[in-house]
C-alpha positions, 0 to 999 in steps of 0.5 A: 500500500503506497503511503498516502501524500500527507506522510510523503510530505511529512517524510519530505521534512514539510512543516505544514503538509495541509497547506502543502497539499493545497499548493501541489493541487494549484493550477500552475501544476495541473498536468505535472506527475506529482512523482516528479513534484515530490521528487524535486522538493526532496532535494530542497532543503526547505520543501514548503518554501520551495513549493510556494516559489515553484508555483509563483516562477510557473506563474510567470513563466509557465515554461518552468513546468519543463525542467519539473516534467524532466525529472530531478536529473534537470530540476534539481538545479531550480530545487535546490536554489528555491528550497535553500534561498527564498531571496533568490527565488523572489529575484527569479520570479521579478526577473524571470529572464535570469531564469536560464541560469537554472538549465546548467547542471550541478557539479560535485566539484565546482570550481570559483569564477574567473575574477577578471570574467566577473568584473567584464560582466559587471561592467558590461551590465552598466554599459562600459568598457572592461577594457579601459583603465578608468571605465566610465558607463553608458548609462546612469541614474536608476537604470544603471542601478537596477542593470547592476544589481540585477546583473550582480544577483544573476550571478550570485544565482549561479554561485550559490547553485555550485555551493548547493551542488557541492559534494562536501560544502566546507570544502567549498566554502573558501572558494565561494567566499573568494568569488562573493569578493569578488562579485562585490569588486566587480559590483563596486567597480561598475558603481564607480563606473556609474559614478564616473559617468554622473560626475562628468555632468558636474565636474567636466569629462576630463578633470573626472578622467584625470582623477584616479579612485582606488577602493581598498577592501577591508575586512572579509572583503578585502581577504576574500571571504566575505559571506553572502550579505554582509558590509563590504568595509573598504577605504579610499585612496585617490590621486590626481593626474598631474595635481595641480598643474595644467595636466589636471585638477588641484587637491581641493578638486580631486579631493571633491571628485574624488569625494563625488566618485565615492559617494556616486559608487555607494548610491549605484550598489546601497540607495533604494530603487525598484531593484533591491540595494545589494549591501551597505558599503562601510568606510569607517575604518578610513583614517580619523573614522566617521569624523575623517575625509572620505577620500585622501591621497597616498601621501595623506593616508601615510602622514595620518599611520605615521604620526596619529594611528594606533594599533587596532588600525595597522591591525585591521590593515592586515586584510586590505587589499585594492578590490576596484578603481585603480589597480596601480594606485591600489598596489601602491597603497598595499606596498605601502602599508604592509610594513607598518601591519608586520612591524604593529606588533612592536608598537606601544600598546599593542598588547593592550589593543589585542585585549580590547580585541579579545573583550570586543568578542563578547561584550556587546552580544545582548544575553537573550543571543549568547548562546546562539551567536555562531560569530561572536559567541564563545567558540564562535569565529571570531574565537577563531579569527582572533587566534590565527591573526594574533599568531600571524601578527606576532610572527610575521614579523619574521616569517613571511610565509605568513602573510596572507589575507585569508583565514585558511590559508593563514591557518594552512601557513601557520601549521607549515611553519611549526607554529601550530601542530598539524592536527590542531591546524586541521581541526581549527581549519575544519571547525571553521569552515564549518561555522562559516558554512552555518553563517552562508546558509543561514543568510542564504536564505533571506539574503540578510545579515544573521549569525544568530543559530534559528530556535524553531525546529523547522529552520533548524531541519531547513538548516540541517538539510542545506549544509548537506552535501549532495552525495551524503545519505539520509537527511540531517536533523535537528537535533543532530545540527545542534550537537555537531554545532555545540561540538564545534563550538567546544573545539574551538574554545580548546583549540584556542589553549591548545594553539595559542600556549601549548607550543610555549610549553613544548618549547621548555619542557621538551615535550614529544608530542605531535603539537608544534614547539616553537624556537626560544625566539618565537616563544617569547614573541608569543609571550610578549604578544599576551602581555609578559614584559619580560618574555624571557623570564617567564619562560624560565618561569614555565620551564620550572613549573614543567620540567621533569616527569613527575606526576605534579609537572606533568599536571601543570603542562596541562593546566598552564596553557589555560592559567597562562591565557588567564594570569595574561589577562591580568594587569601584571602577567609576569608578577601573576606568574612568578607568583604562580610558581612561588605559590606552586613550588611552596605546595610541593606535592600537595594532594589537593592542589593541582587537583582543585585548580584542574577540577574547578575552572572557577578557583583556578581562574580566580587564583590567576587573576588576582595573583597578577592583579594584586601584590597584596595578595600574591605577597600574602598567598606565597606565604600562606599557600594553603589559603588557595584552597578558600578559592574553590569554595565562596563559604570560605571566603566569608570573613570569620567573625570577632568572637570566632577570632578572639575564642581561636587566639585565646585559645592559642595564648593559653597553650603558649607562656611566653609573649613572643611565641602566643604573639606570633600565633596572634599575628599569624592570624590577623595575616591570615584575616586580611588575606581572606578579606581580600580574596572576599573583596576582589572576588566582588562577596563584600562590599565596601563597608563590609571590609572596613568591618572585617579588616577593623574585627581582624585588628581588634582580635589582635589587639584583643590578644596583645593586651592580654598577653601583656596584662599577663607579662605585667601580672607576672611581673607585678605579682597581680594587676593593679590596673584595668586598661581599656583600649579605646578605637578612634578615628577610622577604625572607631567607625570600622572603616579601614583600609589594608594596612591602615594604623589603629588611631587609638586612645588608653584608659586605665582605673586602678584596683581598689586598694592599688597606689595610683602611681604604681598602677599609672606606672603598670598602665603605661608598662602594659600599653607600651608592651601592647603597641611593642607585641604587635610590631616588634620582629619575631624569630621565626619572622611573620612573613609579608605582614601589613604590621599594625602601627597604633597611633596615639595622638588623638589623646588629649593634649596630643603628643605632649600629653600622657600615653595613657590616663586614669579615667578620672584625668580624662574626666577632668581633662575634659572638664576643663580643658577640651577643645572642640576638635577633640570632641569631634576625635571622640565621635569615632570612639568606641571600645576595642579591647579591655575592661568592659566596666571601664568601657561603658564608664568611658563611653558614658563620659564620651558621649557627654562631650561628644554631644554637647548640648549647643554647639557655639557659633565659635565652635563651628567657625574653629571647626572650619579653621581646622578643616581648611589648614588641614587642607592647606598643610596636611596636603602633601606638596605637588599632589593634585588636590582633585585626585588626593583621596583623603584629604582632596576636594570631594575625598574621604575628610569633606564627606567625614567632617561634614558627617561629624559637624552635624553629628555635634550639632543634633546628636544629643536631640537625635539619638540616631545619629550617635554612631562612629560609621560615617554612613551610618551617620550620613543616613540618618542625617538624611533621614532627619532632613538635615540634608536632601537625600540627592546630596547624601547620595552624592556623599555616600558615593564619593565616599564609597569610590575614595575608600575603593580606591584606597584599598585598591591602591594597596591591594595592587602595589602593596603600598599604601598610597592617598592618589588616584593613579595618574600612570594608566597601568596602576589606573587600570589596575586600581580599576579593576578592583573597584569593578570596572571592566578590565580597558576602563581606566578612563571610565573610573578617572573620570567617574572619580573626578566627576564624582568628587567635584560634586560631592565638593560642592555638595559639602562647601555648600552645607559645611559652610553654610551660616548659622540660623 
C-alpha cells in the first residue's frame, strides 16, 4: 500500500503538509506527475518554501513546468536554489529572464569564477568598457542601478547553485567566499563606473578622467571571504593626474571628485530603487573614522599611520587589499602599508589593543543571543579569527610565509611553519569552515545579515538539510545540527589553549608530542604578544613549573596553557606568574592542589587573576599557600567573625607562656584575616563597608590578644594587676572603616584596683600599653612573613603628643572638664571600645558621649571647626599632589564627606539619638533621614565616599603600598580599576567617574559645611 501524500510530505521534512497539499493541487501544476513534484522538493532543503516559489516562477513563466516534467536529473538545479534561498527565488520570479541560469547542471566539484570574467560582466551590465583603465558607463541614474544589481544577483544565482551542488560544502566554502569578493569588486567597480559617468555632468569629462579612485577592501572583503550579505568595509585612496598643474585638477578638486566618485559608487550598489540595494558599503575604518575625509591621497593616508594611528588600525590593515578603481594606485597603497601591519606588533600598546580585541568578542552580544551567536559567541569565529591573526601578527614579523589575507590559508601557513601542530591546524581549519558554512546558509536564505543559530525546529531541519552535501545519505536533523554545532563550538574554545600556549610549553619542557614547539625566539614573541614584559623570564618561569616527569609537572603542562591565557589577562602577567610558581613550588606535592585548580575552572581562574592583579595578595598567598584552597569554595571566603577570632587566639595564648611565641600565633592570624578579606573583596562577596568591618574585627582580635598577653607579662611581673586598661578605637577604625594596612588611631584608659597606689598602677598602665603597641610590631624569630604590621597611633589623646600615653579615667574626666577643645570632641565621635575592661568601657563611653554631644554647639565652635578643616587642607596636603585626585584629604575625598558627617553629628546628636554612631554612613543616613540634608546630596556623599575608600584599598591591594592618589600612570589606573569593578580597558571610565564624582560631592559639602548659622 503506497503511503498516502500527507506522510510523503511529512517524510519530505514539510512543516505544514495541509497547506502543502493545497499548493501541489494549484493550477500552475495541473498536468505535472506529482512523482516528479515530490521528487524535486526532496532535494530542497526547505520543501514548503520551495513549493510556494515553484508555483509563483510557473506563474510567470509557465515554461518552468519543463525542467519539473524532466525529472530531478534537470530540476534539481531550480530545487535546490528555491528550497535553500527564498531571496533568490523572489529575484527569479521579478526577473524571470535570469531564469536560464537554472538549465546548467550541478557539479560535485565546482570550481570559483574567473575574477577578471566577473568584473567584464559587471561592467558590461552598466554599459562600459572592461577594457579601459578608468571605465566610465553608458548609462546612469536608476537604470544603471537596477542593470547592476540585477546583473550582480544573476550571478550570485549561479554561485550559490555550485555551493548547493557541492559534494562536501566546507570544502567549498573558501572558494565561494573568494568569488562573493569578488562579485562585490566587480559590483563596486561598475558603481564607480556609474559614478564616473554622473560626475562628468558636474565636474567636466576630463578633470573626472584625470582623477584616479582606488577602493581598498577591508575586512572579509578585502581577504576574500566575505559571506553572502554582509558590509563590504573598504577605504579610499585617490590621486590626481598631474595635481595641480595644467595636466589636471588641484587637491581641493580631486579631493571633491574624488569625494563625488565615492559617494556616486555607494548610491549605484546601497540607495533604494525598484531593484533591491545589494549591501551597505562601510568606510569607517578610513583614517580619523566617521569624523575623517572620505577620500585622501597616498601621501595623506601615510602622514595620518605615521604620526596619529594606533594599533587596532595597522591591525585591521592586515586584510586590505585594492578590490576596484585603480589597480596601480591600489598596489601602491598595499606596498605601502604592509610594513607598518608586520612591524604593529612592536608598537606601544599593542598588547593592550589585542585585549580590547579579545573583550570586543563578547561584550556587546545582548544575553537573550549568547548562546546562539555562531560569530561572536564563545567558540564562535571570531574565537577563531582572533587566534590565527594574533599568531600571524606576532610572527610575521619574521616569517613571511605568513602573510596572507585569508583565514585558511593563514591557518594552512601557520601549521607549515611549526607554529601550530598539524592536527590542531586541521581541526581549527575544519571547525571553521564549518561555522562559516552555518553563517552562508543561514543568510542564504533571506539574503540578510544573521549569525544568530534559528530556535524553531523547522529552520533548524531547513538548516540541517542545506549544509548537506549532495552525495551524503539520509537527511540531517535537528537535533543532530545542534550537537555537531555545540561540538564545534567546544573545539574551538580548546583549540584556542591548545594553539595559542601549548607550543610555549613544548618549547621548555621538551615535550614529544605531535603539537608544534616553537624556537626560544618565537616563544617569547608569543609571550610578549599576551602581555609578559619580560618574555624571557617567564619562560624560565614555565620551564620550572614543567620540567621533569613527575606526576605534579606533568599536571601543570596541562593546566598552564589555560592559567597562562588567564594570569595574561591580568594587569601584571609576569608578577601573576612568578607568583604562580612561588605559590606552586611552596605546595610541593600537595594532594589537593593541582587537583582543585584542574577540577574547578572557577578557583583556578580566580587564583590567576588576582595573583597578577594584586601584590597584596600574591605577597600574602606565597606565604600562606594553603589559603588557595578558600578559592574553590565562596563559604570560605566569608570573613570569620570577632568572637570566632578572639575564642581561636585565646585559645592559642593559653597553650603558649611566653609573649613572643602566643604573639606570633596572634599575628599569624590577623595575616591570615586580611588575606581572606581580600580574596572576599576582589572576588566582588563584600562590599565596601563590609571590609572596613572585617579588616577593623581582624585588628581588634589582635589587639584583643596583645593586651592580654601583656596584662599577663605585667601580672607576672607585678605579682597581680593593679590596673584595668581599656583600649579605646578612634578615628577610622572607631567607625570600622579601614583600609589594608591602615594604623589603629587609638586612645588608653586605665582605673586602678581598689586598694592599688595610683602611681604604681599609672606606672603598670603605661608598662602594659607600651608592651601592647611593642607585641604587635616588634620582629619575631621565626619572622611573620609579608605582614601589613599594625602601627597604633596615639595622638588623638588629649593634649596630643605632649600629653600622657595613657590616663586614669578620672584625668580624662577632668581633662575634659576643663580643658577640651572642640576638635577633640569631634576625635571622640569615632570612639568606641576595642579591647579591655568592659566596666571601664561603658564608664568611658558614658563620659564620651557627654562631650561628644554637647548640648549647643557655639557659633565659635563651628567657625574653629572650619579653621581646622581648611589648614588641614592647606598643610596636611602633601606638596605637588593634585588636590582633585588626593583621596583623603582632596576636594570631594574621604575628610569633606567625614567632617561634614561629624559637624552635624555635634550639632543634633544629643536631640537625635540616631545619629550617635562612629560609621560615617551610618551617620550620613540618618542625617538624611532627619532632613538635615536632601537625600540627592547624601547620595552624592555616600558615593564619593564609597569610590575614595575603593580606591584606597585598591591602591594597596595592587602595589602593596599604601598610597592617598588616584593613579595618574594608566597601568596602576587600570589596575586600581579593576578592583573597584570596572571592566578590565576602563581606566578612563573610573578617572573620570572619580573626578566627576568628587567635584560634586565638593560642592555638595562647601555648600552645607559652610553654610551660616540660623
Amino acid at each position: 500500500m503506497a503511503p498516502s501524500l500527507t506522510r510523503r510530505l511529512i517524510a519530505l521534512g514539510s512543516a505544514d503538509p495541509e497547506r502543502a497539499e493545497r499548493f501541489l493541487a494549484a493550477r500552475e501544476l495541473e498536468g505535472i506527475d506529482p512523482g516528479a513534484v515530490l521528487e524535486g522538493l526532496a532535494l530542497a532543503a526547505d520543501p514548503d518554501a520551495a513549493l510556494v516559489a515553484l508555483v509563483r516562477l510557473i506563474e510567470r513563466r509557465p515554461e518552468v513546468r519543463r525542467l519539473v516534467e524532466d525529472g530531478p536529473v534537470r530540476s534539481e538545479p531550480l530545487f535546490r536554489l528555491l528550497g535553500a534561498s527564498e531571496a533568490l527565488g523572489e529575484f527569479l520570479i521579478r526577473h524571470p529572464e535570469n531564469l536560464d541560469v537554472l538549465e546548467r547542471p550541478l557539479s560535485a566539484e565546482p570550481s570559483g569564477a574567473d575574477p577578471g570574467e566577473l568584473r567584464a560582466a559587471m561592467l558590461a551590465s552598466v554599459g562600459a568598457d572592461p577594457r579601459s583603465g578608468r571605465p566610465v558607463a553608458g548609462t546612469t541614474g536608476p537604470e544603471a542601478y537596477a542593470a547592476l544589481r540585477i546583473a550582480y544577483r544573476r550571478h550570485l544565482c549561479e554561485l550559490a547553485l555550485r555551493d548547493l551542488g557541492a559534494a562536501s560544502p566546507t570544502d567549498f566554502m573558501p572558494t565561494a567566499a573568494a568569488e562573493l569578493s569578488d562579485l562585490a569588486g566587480a559590483a563596486l567597480e561598475a558603481g564607480l563606473a556609474v559614478a564616473r559617468a554622473e560626475a562628468e555632468a558636474s565636474f567636466g569629462r576630463e578633470d573626472v578622467a584625470a582623477v584616479a579612485l582606488a577602493v581598498i577592501g577591508m575586512g572579509k572583503c578585502g581577504a576574500r571571504e566575505l559571506n553572502y550579505i554582509s558590509d563590504v568595509d573598504v577605504i579610499y585612496v585617490i590621486e590626481a593626474d598631474g595635481a595641480g598643474g595644467d595636466g589636471g585638477p588641484d587637491g581641493a578638486r580631486a579631493a571633491r571628485i574624488g569625494t563625488a566618485l565615492a559617494t556616486g559608487m555607494v548610491k549605484a550598489v546601497w540607495s533604494s530603487g525598484r531593484e533591491p540595494a545589494l549591501w551597505q558599503v562601510d568606510a569607517n575604518l578610513r583614517p580619523e573614522g566617521r569624523d575623517g575625509p572620505l577620500v585622501r591621497t597616498l601621501d595623506s593616508h601615510l602622514a595620518y599611520y605615521a604620526r596619529w594611528a594606533v594599533s587596532w588600525e595597522f591591525q585591521a590593515l592586515l586584510k586590505a587589499r585594492h578590490i576596484a578603481g585603480d589597480a596601480g594606485l591600489g598596489a601602491r597603497y598595499e606596498a605601502a602599508v604592509a610594513p607598518l601591519v608586520w612591524s604593529s606588533a612592536e608598537r606601544d600598546g599593542f598588547v593592550e589593543s589585542v585585549q580590547a580585541m579579545r573583550r570586543r568578542v563578547t561584550e556587546n552580544i545582548p544575553p537573550a543571543e549568547a548562546d546562539r551567536q555562531i560569530k561572536l559567541g564563545a567558540g564562535g569565529l571570531r574565537d577563531v579569527e582572533f587566534t590565527v591573526q594574533l599568531l600571524q601578527l606576532v610572527h610575521g614579523r619574521t616569517d613571511e610565509s605568513l602573510r596572507v589575507r585569508d583565514t585558511t590559508s593563514a591557518i594552512a601557513a601557520l601549521a607549515a611553519g611549526g607554529y601550530i601542530g598539524r592536527s590542531a591546524a586541521t581541526e581549527f581549519d575544519s571547525s571553521y569552515r564549518y561555522l562559516r558554512l552555518l553563517e552562508h546558509r543561514l543568510q542564504l536564505a533571506k539574503l540578510r545579515r544573521t549569525h544568530l543559530m534559528p530556535v524553531s525546529e523547522d529552520a533548524l531541519r531547513a538548516l540541517a538539510r542545506s549544509t548537506q552535501g549532495v552525495l551524503d545519505l539520509g537527511r540531517a536533523s535537528p537535533e543532530q545540527l545542534l550537537e555537531t554545532w555545540h561540538r564545534t563550538k567546544r573545539s574551538v574554545r580548546e583549540l584556542h589553549e591548545r594553539i595559542f600556549y601549548r607550543p610555549l610549553l613544548n618549547t621548555v619542557a621538551h615535550m614529544s608530542a605531535e603539537e608544534a614547539r616553537l624556537t626560544p625566539e618565537a616563544a617569547q614573541a608569543r609571550l610578549a604578544a599576551l602581555g609578559y614584559r619580560d618574555p624571557q623570564g617567564a619562560m624560565r618561569h614555565i620551564e620550572a613549573l614543567t620540567a621533569g616527569v613527575s606526576r605534579r609537572a606533568a599536571l601543570q603542562r596541562q593546566l598552564l596553557p589555560v592559567l597562562l591565557g588567564w594570569i595574561a589577562e591580568g594587569v601584571d602577567p609576569d608578577g601573576g606568574l612568578l607568583a604562580f610558581r612561588r605559590v606552586s613550588e611552596a605546595l610541593g606535592t600537595t594532594h589537593w592542589y593541582l587537583g582543585l585548580l584542574r577540577d574547578s575552572a572557577a578557583a583556578a581562574e580566580r587564583l590567576s587573576h588576582v595573583l597578577a592583579d594584586s601584590r597584596l595578595i600574591a605577597d600574602l598567598l606565597e606565604v600562606s599557600p594553603e589559603s588557595v584552597k578558600w578559592l574553590g569554595d565562596d563559604s570560605d571566603l566569608e570573613p570569620l567573625p570577632l568572637e570566632a577570632q578572639w575564642q581561636e587566639i585565646q585559645s592559642k595564648i593559653s597553650r603558649h607562656a611566653e609573649p613572643a611565641a602566643a604573639m606570633r600565633l596572634v599575628r599569624l592570624i590577623r595575616r591570615r584575616e586580611i588575606l581572606r578579606v581580600a580574596l572576599a573583596d576582589r572576588a566582588g562577596i563584600l562590599d565596601t563597608e563590609a571590609v572596613g568591618h572585617a579588616l577593623s574585627d581582624a585588628d581588634q582580635a589582635a589587639v584583643l590578644g596583645a593586651l592580654r598577653v601583656a596584662e599577663g607579662a605585667a601580672e607576672a611581673a607585678d605579682g597581680g594587676l593593679l590596673t584595668r586598661v581599656l583600649v579605646v578605637a578612634m578615628g577610622r577604625q572607631g567607625g570600622r572603616e579601614i583600609g589594608y594596612g591602615s594604623d589603629a588611631d587609638v586612645m588608653y584608659v586605665h582605673r586602678p584596683v581598689p586598694g592599688a597606689d595610683p602611681d604604681a598602677a599609672q606606672r603598670q598602665a603605661l608598662a602594659i600599653v607600651g608592651s601592647v603597641s611593642a607585641l604587635l610590631t616588634q620582629p619575631l624569630k621565626p619572622p611573620v612573613l609579608a605582614e601589613r604590621m599594625l602601627t597604633l597611633d596615639t595622638d588623638l589623646r588629649p593634649e596630643g603628643k605632649n600629653g600622657p600615653l595613657v590616663r586614669s579615667l578620672d584625668s580624662f574626666a577632668e581633662y575634659y572638664r576643663r580643658w577640651a577643645l572642640v576638635w577633640e570632641a569631634q576625635a571622640l565621635l569615632r570612639a568606641r571600645p576595642l579591647a579591655g575592661d568592659d566596666a571601664l568601657a561603658a564608664d568611658f563611653m558614658e563620659l564620651a558621649d557627654s562631650v561628644r554631644y554637647p548640648e549647643q554647639l557655639s557659633a565659635a565652635d563651628v567657625r574653629e571647626i572650619r579653621r581646622i578643616k581648611a589648614r588641614v587642607e592647606a598643610e596636611r596636603l602633601p606638596r605637588g599632589a593634585d588636590p582633585s585626585r588626593h583621596v583623603k584629604l582632596g576636594r570631594g575625598g574621604l575628610s569633606d564627606v567625614e567632617w561634614l558627617v561629624q559637624l552635624l553629628q555635634l550639632q543634633h546628636a544629643r536631640r537625635h539619638p540616631q545619629l550617635r554612631t562612629t560609621g560615617t554612613m551610618e551617620a550620613l543616613t540618618a542625617a538624611s533621614d532627619l532632613g538635615l540634608i536632601p537625600p540627592g546630596d547624601a547620595e552624592l556623599l555616600a558615593e564619593a565616599w564609597r569610590l575614595a575608600s575603593r580606591v584606597r584599598s585598591a591602591n594597596v591591594a595592587w602595589s602593596g603600598r599604601a598610597s592617598d592618589l588616584l593613579p595618574t600612570s594608566r597601568r596602576d589606573l587600570e589596575a586600581v580599576a579593576r578592583w573597584c569593578g570596572y571592566p578590565p580597558g576602563q581606566a578612563t571610565a573610573l578617572e573620570q567617574h572619580y573626578l566627576n564624582v568628587t567635584r560634586r560631592a565638593r560642592q555638595v559639602f562647601e555648600r552645607r559645611f559652610y553654610a551660616p548659622e540660623h
